[in-house]
C-alpha positions in Angstrom: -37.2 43.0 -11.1 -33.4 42.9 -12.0 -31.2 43.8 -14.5 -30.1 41.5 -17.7 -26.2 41.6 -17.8 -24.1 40.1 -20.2 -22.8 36.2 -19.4 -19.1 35.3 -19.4 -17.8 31.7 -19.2 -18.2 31.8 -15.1 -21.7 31.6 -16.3 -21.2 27.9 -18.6 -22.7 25.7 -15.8 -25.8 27.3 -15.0 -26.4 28.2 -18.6 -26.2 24.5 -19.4 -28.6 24.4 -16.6 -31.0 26.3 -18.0 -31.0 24.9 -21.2 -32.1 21.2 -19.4 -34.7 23.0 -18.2 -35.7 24.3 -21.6 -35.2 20.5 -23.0 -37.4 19.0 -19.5 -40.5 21.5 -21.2 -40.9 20.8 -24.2 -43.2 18.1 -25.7 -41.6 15.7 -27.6 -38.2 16.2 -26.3 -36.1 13.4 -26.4 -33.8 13.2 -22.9 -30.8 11.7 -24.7 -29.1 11.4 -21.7 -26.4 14.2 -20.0 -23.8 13.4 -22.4 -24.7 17.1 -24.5 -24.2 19.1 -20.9 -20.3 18.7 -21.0 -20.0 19.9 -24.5 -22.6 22.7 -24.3 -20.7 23.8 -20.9 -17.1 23.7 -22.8 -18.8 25.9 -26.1 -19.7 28.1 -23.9 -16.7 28.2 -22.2 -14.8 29.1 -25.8 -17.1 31.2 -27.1 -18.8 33.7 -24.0 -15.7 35.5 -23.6 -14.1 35.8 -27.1 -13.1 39.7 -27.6 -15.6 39.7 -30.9 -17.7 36.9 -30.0 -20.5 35.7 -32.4 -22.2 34.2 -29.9 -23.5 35.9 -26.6 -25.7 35.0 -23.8 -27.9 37.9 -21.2 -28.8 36.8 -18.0 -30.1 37.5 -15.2 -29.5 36.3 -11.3 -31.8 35.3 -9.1 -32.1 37.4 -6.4 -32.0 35.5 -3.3 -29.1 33.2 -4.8 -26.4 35.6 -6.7 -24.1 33.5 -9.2 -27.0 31.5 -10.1 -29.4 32.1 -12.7 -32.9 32.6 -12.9 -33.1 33.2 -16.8 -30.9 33.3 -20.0 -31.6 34.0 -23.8 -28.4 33.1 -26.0 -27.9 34.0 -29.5 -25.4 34.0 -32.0 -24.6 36.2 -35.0 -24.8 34.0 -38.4 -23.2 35.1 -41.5 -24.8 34.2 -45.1 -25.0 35.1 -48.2 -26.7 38.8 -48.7 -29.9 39.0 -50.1 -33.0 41.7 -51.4 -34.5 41.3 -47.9 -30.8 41.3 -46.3 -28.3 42.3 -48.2 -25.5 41.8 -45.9 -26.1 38.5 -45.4 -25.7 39.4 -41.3 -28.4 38.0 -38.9 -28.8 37.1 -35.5 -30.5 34.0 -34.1 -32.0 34.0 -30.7 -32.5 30.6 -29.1 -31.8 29.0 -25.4 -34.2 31.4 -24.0 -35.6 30.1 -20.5 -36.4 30.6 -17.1 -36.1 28.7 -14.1 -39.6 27.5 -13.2 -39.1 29.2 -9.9 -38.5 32.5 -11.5 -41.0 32.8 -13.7 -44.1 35.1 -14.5 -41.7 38.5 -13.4 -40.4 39.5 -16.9 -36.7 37.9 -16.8 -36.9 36.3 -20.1 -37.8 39.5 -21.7 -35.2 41.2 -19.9 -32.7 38.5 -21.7 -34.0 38.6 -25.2 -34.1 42.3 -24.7 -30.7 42.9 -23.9 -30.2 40.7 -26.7 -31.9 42.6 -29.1 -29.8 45.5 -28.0 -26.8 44.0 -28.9 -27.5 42.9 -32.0 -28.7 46.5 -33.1 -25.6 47.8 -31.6 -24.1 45.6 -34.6 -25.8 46.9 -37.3 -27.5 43.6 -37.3 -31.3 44.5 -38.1 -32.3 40.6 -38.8 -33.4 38.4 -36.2 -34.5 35.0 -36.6 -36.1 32.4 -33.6 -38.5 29.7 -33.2 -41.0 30.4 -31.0 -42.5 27.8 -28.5 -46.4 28.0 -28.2 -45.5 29.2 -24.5 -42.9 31.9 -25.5 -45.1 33.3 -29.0 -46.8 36.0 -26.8 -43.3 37.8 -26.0 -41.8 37.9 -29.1 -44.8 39.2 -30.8 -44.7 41.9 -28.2 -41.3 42.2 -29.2 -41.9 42.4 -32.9 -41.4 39.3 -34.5 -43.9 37.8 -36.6 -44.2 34.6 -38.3 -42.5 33.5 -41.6 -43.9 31.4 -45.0 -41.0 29.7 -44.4 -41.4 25.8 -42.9 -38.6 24.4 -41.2 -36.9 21.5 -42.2 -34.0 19.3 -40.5 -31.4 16.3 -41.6 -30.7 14.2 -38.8 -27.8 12.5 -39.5 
């Protein structure tokens, strides 16, 4: 099946990659054009390799094309006021997490997010937030998450 391994900035492209594909899935999506790919690309770029990063991406390869990626899952580590239910304030977000259409149906993506979740319990960091996709629910419920009470909202500027 493969192993998740840890993404560095050689990675940038096909993680922007990836995260089109994401975009080309879901309903609704608006395509906004490819302007968002050379900034995504150069964020990752920054951040991947940073000695202490707080934001990482797992991947894994496809197998009959090495250096290019079948799946991804990045997160980032978010820092916010502590609380009763988190009183470090420390949690990780998961999001970007996809698979090639190619690839998929042979357990990549919970490769990713696993690795992932390693990580972040490496950490300390015991708090993990995502938003599910109808399509993705199924994993992360095997994983452990479970819905919250708590709606999302968004300001577009």
């Amino acid at each position: 099946m493969g192993d998740a391994r840890r993404a560095t900035a050689a990675d940038a492209a096909e993680l922007v990659r990836l995260r089109s594909v994401m975009f080309a899935d879901m309903p609704g999506q608006e395509s906004g054009g490819d302007a968002w790919m050379g900034s995504a690309r150069e964020a990752l770029c920054r951040r991947l390799d940073e000695p202490d990063p707080s934001m990482v991406a797992f991947v894994v390869e496809r197998p009959d094309r090495p250096g290019e990626l079948a799946a991804c899952a990045v997160g980032a580590v978010e820092f916010r006021l502590g609380g009763p239910r988190n009183p470090s304030g420390v949690s990780g977000y998961v999001y970007n997490v996809v698979t090639d259409p190619a690839y998929r149906r042979r357990g990549y993506s919970r490769l990713c997010v696993t690795a992932l979740l390693d990580w972040y319990r490496d950490r300390g960091i015991t708090t993990v937030h995502l938003r599910a996709s109808t399509q993705g629910e199924p994993l992360y419920r095997s994983l452990g998450f479970v819905r919250t009470a708590a709606p999302a909202m968004r300001l577009k500027g």
